[in-house]
KEZA-320387 format. One record per residue (C-alpha): residue number from 1; residue in three letters; z, x, y. Coordinates in Angstrom, 3 decimals. Each point is the difference from the previous one (the first is absolute). Example, Ala and Ser with C-alpha at 12.3 -4.5 7.8 and 13.67 -1.06 7.14 Angstrom:
# residues 2
sefi / keza / c3 / c1 / c2
1 / ALA / 7.800 / 12.300 / -4.500 .
2 / SER / -0.660 / 1.370 / 3.440 .
This chain:
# residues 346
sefi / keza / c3 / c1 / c2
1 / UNK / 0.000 / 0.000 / 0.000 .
2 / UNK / -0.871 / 1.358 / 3.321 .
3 / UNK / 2.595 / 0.231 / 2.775 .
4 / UNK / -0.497 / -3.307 / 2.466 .
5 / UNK / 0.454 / 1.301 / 3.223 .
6 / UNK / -1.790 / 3.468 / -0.048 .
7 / UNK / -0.255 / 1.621 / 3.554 .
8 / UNK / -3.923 / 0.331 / -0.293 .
9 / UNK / -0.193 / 1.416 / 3.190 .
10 / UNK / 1.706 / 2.811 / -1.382 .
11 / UNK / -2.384 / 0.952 / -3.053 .
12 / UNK / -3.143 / 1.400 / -0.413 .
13 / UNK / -3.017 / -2.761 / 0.625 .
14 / UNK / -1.447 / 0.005 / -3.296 .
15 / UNK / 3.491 / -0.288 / -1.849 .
16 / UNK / 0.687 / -2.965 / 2.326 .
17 / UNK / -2.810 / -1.961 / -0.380 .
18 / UNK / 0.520 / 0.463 / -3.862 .
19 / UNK / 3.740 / -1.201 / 0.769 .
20 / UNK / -0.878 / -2.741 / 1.868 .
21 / UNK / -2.892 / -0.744 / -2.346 .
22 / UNK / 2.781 / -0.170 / -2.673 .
23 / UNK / 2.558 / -1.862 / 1.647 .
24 / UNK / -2.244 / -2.482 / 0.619 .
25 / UNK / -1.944 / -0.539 / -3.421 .
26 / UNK / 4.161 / -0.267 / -1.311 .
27 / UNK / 0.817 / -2.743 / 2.504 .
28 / UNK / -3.234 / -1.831 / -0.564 .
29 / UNK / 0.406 / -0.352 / -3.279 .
30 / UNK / 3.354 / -1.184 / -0.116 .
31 / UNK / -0.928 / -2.391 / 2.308 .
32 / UNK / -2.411 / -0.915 / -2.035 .
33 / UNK / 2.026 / -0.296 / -3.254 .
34 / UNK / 2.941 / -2.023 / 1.804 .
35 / UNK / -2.919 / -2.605 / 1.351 .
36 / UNK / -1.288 / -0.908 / -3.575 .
37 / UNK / 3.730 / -0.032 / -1.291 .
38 / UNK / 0.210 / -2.508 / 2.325 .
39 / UNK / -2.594 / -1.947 / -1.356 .
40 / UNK / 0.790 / 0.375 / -3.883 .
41 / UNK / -2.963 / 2.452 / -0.254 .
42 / UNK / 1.292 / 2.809 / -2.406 .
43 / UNK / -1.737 / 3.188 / -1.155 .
44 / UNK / 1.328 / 2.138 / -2.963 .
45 / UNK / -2.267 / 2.983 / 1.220 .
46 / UNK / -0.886 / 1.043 / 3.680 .
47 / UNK / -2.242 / 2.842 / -0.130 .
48 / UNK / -1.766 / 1.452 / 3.516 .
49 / UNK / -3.514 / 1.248 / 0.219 .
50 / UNK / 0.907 / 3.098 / 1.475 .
51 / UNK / 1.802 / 1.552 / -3.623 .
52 / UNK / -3.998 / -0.457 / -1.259 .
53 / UNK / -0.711 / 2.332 / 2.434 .
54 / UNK / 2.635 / 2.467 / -0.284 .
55 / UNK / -0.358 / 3.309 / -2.054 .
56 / UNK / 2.483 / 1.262 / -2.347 .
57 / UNK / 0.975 / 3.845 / -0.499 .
58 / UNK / -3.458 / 0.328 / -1.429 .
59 / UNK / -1.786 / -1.563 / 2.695 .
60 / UNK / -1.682 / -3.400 / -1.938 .
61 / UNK / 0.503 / -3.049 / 1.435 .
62 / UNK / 0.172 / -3.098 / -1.903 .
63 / UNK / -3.388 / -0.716 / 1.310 .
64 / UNK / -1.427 / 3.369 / -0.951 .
65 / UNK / 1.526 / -0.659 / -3.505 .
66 / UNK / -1.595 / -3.857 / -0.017 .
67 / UNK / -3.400 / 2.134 / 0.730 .
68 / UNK / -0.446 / 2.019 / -2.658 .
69 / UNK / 1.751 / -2.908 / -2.716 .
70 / UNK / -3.253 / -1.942 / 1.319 .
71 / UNK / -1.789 / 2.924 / -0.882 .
72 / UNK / 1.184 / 0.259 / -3.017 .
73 / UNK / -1.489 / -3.765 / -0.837 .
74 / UNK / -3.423 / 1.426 / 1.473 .
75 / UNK / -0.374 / -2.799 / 2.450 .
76 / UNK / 0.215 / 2.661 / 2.811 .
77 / UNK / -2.900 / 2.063 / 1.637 .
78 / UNK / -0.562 / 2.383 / 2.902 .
79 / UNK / -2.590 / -0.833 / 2.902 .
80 / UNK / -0.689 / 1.386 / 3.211 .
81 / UNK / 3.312 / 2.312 / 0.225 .
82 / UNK / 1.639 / -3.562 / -1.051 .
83 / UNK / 1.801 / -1.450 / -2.833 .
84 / UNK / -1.316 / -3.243 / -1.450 .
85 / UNK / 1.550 / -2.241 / -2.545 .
86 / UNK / -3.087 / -1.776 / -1.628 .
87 / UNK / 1.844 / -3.687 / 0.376 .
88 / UNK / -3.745 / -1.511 / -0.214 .
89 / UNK / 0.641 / 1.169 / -4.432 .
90 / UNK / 2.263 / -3.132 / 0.605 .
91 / UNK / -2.075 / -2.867 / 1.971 .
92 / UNK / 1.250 / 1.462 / 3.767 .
93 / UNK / -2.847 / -0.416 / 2.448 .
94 / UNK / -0.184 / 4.064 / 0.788 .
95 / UNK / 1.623 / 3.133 / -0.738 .
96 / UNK / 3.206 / 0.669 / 1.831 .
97 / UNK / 0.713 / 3.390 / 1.382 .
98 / UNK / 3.373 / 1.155 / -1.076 .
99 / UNK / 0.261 / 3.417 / 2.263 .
100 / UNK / -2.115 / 0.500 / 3.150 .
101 / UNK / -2.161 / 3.227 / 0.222 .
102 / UNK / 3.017 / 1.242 / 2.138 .
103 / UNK / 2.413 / -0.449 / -2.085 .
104 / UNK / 1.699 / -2.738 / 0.845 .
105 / UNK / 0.837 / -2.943 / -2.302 .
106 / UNK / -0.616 / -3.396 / 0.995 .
107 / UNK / 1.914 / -3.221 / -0.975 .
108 / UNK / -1.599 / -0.611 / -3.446 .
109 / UNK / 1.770 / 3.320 / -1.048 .
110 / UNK / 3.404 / -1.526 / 0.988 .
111 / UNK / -1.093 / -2.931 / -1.627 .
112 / UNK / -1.015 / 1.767 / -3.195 .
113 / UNK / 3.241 / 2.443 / 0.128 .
114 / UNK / 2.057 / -3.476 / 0.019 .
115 / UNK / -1.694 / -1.696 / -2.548 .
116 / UNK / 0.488 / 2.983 / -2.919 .
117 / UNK / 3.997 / 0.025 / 0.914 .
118 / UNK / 0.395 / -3.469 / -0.341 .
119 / UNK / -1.847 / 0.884 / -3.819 .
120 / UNK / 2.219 / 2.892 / -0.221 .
121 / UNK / 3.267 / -2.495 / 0.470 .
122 / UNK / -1.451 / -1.855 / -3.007 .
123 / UNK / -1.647 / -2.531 / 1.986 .
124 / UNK / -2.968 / -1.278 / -1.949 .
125 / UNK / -1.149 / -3.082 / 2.102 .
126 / UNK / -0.009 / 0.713 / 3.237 .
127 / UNK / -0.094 / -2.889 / 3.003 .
128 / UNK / -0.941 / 0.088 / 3.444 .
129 / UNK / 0.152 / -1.784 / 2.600 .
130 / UNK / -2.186 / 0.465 / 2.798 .
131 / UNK / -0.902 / -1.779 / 3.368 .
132 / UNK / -2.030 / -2.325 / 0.726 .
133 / UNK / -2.742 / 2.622 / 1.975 .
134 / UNK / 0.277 / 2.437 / -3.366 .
135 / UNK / -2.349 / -1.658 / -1.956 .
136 / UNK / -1.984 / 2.846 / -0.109 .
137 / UNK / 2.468 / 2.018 / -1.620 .
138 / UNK / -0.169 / -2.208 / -3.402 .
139 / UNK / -2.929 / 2.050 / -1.858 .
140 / UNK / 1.513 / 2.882 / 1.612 .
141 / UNK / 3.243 / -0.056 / -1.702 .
142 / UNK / -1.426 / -1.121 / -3.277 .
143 / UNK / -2.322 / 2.304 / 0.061 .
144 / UNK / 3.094 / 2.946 / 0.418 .
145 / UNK / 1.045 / -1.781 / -3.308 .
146 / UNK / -2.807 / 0.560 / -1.753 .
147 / UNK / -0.308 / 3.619 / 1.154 .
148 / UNK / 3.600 / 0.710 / -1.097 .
149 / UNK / -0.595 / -1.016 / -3.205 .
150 / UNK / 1.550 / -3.822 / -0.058 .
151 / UNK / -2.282 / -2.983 / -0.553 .
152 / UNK / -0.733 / -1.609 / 3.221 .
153 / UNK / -0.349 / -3.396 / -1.647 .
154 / UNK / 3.468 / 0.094 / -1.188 .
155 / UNK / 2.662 / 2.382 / 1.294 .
156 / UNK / -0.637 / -0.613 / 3.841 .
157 / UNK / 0.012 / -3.292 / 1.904 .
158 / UNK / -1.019 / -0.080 / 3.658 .
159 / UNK / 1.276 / -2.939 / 2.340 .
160 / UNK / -0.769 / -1.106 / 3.571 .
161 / UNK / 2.835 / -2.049 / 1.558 .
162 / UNK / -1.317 / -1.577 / 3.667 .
163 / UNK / 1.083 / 0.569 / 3.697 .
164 / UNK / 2.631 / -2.784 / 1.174 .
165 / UNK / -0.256 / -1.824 / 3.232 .
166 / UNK / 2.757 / -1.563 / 2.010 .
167 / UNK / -0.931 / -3.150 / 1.873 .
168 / UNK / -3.537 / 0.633 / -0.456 .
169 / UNK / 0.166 / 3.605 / 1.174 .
170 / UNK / -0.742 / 2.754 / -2.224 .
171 / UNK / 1.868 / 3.167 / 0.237 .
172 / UNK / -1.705 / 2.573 / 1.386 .
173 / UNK / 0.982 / 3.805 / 1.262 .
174 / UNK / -2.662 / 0.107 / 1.736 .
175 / UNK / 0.801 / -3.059 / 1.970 .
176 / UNK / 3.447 / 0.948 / 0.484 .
177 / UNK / 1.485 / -3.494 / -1.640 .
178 / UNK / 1.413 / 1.806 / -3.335 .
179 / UNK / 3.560 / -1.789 / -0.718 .
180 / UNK / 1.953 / 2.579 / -2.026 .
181 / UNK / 1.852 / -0.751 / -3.360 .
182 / UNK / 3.685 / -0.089 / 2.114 .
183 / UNK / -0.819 / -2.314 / 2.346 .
184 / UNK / -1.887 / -2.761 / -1.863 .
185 / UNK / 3.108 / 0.058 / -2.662 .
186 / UNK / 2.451 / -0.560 / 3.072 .
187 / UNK / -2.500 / -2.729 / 1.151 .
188 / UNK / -0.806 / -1.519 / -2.969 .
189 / UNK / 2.552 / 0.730 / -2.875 .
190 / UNK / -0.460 / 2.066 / -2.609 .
191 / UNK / -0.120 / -3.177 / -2.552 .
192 / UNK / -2.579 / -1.651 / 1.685 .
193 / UNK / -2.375 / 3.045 / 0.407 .
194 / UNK / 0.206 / 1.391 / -3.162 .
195 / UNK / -0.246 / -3.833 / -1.390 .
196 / UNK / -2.933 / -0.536 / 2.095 .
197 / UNK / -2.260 / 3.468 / -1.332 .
198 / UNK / 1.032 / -1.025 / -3.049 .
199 / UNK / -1.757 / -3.269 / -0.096 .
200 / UNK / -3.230 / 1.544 / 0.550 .
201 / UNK / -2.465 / 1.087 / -1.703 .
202 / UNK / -0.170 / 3.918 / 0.785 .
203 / UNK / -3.749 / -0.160 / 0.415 .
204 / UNK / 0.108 / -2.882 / 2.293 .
205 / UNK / 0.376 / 0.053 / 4.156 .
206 / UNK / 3.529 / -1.012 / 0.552 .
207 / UNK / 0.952 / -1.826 / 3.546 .
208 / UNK / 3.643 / -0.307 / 0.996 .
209 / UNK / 1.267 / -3.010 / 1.486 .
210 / UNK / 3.213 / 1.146 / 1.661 .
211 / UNK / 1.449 / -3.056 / 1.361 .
212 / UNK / -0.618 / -1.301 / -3.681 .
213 / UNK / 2.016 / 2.416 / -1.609 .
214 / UNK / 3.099 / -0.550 / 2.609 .
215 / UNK / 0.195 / -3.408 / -0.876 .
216 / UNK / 2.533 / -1.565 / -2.316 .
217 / UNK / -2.572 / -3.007 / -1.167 .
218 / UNK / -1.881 / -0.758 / -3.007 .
219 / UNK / -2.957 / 1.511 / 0.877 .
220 / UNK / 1.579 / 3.394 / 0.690 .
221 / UNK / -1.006 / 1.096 / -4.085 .
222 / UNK / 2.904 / 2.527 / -0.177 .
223 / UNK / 2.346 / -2.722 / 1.324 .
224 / UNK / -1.122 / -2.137 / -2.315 .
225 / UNK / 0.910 / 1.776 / -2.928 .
226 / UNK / 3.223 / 1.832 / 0.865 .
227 / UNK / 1.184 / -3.961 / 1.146 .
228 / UNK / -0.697 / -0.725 / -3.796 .
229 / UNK / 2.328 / 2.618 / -1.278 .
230 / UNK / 2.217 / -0.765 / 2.273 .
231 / UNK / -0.061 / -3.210 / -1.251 .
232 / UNK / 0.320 / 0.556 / -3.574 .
233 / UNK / 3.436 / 1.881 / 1.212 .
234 / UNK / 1.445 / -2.899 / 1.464 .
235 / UNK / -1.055 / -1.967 / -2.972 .
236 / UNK / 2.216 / 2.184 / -2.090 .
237 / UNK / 2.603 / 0.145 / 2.493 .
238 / UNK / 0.585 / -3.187 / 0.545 .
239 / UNK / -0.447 / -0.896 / -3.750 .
240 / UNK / 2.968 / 1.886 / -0.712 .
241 / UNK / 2.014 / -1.826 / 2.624 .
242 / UNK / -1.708 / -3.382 / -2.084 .
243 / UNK / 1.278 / 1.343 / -3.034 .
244 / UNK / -3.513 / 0.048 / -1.437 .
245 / UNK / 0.090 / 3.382 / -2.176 .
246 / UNK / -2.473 / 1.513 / -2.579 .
247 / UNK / 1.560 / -0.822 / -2.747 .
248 / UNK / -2.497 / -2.391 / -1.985 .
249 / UNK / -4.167 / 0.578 / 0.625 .
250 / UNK / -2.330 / -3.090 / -1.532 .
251 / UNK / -3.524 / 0.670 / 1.401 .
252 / UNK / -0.885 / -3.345 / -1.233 .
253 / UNK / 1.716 / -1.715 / 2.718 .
254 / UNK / -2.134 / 1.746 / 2.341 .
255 / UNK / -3.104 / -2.891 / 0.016 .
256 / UNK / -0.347 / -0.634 / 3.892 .
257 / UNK / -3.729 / 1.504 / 0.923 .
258 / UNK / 2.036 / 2.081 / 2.658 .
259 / UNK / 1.382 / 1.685 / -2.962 .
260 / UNK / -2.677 / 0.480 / -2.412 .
261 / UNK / -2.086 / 1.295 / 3.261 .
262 / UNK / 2.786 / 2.620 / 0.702 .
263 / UNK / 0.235 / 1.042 / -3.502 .
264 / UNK / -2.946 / 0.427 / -0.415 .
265 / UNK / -0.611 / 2.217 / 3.143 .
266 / UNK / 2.804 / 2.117 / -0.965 .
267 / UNK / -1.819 / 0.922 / -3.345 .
268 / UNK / -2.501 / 1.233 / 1.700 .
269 / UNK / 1.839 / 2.924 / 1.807 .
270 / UNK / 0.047 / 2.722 / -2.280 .
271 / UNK / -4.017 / -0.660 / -0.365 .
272 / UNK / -0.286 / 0.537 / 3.564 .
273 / UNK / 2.083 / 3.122 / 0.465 .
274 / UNK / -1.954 / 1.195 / -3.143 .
275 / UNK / -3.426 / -0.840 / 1.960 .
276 / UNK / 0.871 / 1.360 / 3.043 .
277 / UNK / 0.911 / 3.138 / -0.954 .
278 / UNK / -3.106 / 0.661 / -2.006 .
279 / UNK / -2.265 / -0.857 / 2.552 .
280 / UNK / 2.450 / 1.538 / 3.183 .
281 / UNK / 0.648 / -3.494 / 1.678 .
282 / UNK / 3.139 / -0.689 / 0.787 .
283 / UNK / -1.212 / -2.857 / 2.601 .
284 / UNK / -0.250 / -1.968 / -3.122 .
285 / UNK / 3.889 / 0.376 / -0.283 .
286 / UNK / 0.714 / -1.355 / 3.240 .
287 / UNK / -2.312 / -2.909 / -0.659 .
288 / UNK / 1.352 / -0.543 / -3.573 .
289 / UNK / 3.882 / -0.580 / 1.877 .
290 / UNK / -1.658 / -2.420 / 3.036 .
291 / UNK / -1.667 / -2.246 / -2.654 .
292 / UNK / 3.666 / 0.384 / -1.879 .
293 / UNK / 1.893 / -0.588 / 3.044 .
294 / UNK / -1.915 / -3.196 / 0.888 .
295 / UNK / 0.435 / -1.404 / -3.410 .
296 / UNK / 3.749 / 0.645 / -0.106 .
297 / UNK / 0.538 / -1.945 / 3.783 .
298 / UNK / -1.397 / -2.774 / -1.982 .
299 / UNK / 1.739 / 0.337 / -2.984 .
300 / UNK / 3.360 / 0.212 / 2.416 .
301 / UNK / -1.163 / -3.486 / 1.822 .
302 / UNK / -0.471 / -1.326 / -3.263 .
303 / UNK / 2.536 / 1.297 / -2.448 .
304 / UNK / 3.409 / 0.022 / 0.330 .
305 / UNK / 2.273 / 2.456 / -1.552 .
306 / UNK / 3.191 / -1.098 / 1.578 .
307 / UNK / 1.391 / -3.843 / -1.346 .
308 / UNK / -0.290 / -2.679 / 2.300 .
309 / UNK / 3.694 / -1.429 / 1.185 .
310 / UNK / 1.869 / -0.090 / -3.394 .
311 / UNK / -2.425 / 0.746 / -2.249 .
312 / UNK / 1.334 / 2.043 / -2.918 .
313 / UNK / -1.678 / 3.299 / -0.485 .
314 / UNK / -2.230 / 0.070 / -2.846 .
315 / UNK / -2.426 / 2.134 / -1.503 .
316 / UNK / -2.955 / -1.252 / 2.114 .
317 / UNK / 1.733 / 1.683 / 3.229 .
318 / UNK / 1.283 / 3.260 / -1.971 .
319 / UNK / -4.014 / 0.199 / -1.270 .
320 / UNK / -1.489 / -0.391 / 3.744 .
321 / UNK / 2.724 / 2.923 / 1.228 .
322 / UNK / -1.656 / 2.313 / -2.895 .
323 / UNK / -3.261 / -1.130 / 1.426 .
324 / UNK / 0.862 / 0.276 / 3.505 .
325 / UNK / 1.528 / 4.280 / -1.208 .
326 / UNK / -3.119 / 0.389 / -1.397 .
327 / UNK / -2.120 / -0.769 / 3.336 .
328 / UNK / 2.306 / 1.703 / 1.747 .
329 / UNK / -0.097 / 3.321 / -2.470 .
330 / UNK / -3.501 / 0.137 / 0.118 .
331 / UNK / -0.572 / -0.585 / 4.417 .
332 / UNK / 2.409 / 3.083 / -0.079 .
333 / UNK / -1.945 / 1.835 / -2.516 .
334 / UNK / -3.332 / -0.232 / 2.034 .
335 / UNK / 1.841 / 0.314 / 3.425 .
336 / UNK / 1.411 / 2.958 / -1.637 .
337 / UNK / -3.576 / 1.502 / -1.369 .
338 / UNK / -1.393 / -0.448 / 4.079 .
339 / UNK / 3.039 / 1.675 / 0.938 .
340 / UNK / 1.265 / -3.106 / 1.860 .
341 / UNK / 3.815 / -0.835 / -0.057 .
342 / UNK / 0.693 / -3.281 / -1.429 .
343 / UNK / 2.892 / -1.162 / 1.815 .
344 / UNK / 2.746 / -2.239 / -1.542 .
345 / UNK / 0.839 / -2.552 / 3.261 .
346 / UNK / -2.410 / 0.056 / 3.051 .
């Protein structure tokens, strides 16, 4: 760790910009780290471009080693004073130079350097996930599969997530309306924006209604479904108070059509966690607990787990409260896989 407060006046120019340069990349990235934290984004492995570039005692770089393990697969040739990797072997549109005729590397070599580490940790299938102006880069990166020695078909899969825009706008650097991470959590909550790119496809332009998402209404989605769970809580709570407990479970008291539709929506939820991670949609998730939340409200208007004035407590009510767990489980389970709290009272 580098001291905080160096007197850079005080030391020679080149070994204070290096300090400063250092201090710097060290606060960024914490900053960095402690703004995903925030927003239940967690990486096992943070790894910085710069340590592909650096040389150990012998003088290779990761890069320079990624070079000549290209080599090795034959897929690499020398032009013009320039490296190539022959990426076209693998259905890319050209040739991609790999080291200029000066020497320098450009970003495929990073790119390359990355992709055989994250083989070396035992990675077979490797995802990305680019933006939504990268499209280019698909045949690129499977074509670095293929020169590496993988099967581009099978252990790489490229995907292009979309720009957002807020209120119509699209974000932009260039037109100075970017809304960083921090301050569209404090705006918005970090429930209903993680809810809300969740219910998405990735490949699909996404356009944030803020007001929406503030609201505490039915047709704020994250709302919605976090008011179901909540519900199923108080269910449980106050069937305790009722005297309604879990002791006896006959499913075939359960014939109202509010019932058999719940039931049978809750079946469906392991299929859907199944599908969606196969085909990297977790949008179908969030959709699976709206349709599940909408079916228990009517179940709840319709159903009645507490007895009515003094109504002994009979299996019928001690079946709906196993019914009404079970919705509530499985809202909390999904919540859970967006990364969305499900919150017992709201």
């Amino acid at each position: 760790m580098l001291e905080r407060e160096p007197n850079l006046l005080e030391l020679d120019d080149e070994i204070a910009q290096h300090t400063a340069r250092e201090i710097a990349y060290e606060l960024q990235l914490a900053e960095i780290r402690s703004s995903l934290e925030r927003f239940n984004v967690h990486f096992d492995v943070w790894k910085s471009e710069r340590t592909l570039h650096a040389k150990d005692d012998d003088g290779v770089s990761e890069i320079d080693a990624a070079l000549e393990r290209l080599r090795a697969q034959g897929h690499v040739f020398d032009d013009g004073g320039a490296v190539w990797v022959r990426t076209t072997d693998f259905g890319d549109d050209k040739d991609r130079v790999i080291r200029r005729a000066n020497g320098v590397y450009t970003y495929f070599a990073a790119d390359a350097a990355y992709y055989l580490d994250k083989s070396d940790r035992g990675f077979e299938h490797k995802i990305y996930l680019l933006g939504a102006d990268h499209h280019g880069y698909v045949h690129r990166l499977k074509a670095l599969a293929g020169a590496a020695g993988d099967d581009p078909t099978r252990d790489i899969e490229v995907l292009i997530g979309q720009l957002v825009s807020i209120n119509g706008a699209k974000l932009s650097k260039r037109a100075g309306n970017i809304i960083e991470l921090d301050d569209l959590q404090a705006w918005l909550g970090t429930d209903a924006l993680r809810y809300t790119l969740a219910r998405y496809p990735a490949d699909s332009p996404l356009a944030i209604d803020p007001e929406q998402l503030r609201r505490r209404t039915n047709d704020n989605p994250v709302f919605y479904v976090q008011y179901a769970h909540a519900r199923t809580s108080a269910v449980a709570r106050n069937a305790a108070s009722a005297g309604v407990d879990r002791s006896g479970f006959a499913p075939e008291l359960l014939d109202h059509e509010a019932e058999s539709a719940l039931l049978g929506a809750l079946q469906e939820f392991p299929r859907i966690v199944a599908q969606s991670a196969e085909l990297r949609e977790p949008h179908r998730i969030a959709r699976y607990i709206e349709e599940l939340a909408g079916l228990y409200h009517r179940w709840y208007d319709n159903c009645r787990v507490l007895p009515l004035g003094d109504e002994p407590v009979g299996d019928l009510h001690r079946t709906r409260l196993w019914l009404n767990d079970a919705t509530g489980q499985v809202l909390r389970n999904g919540l859970d896989l967006l990364g969305v709290s499900a919150p017992e009272r709201m």
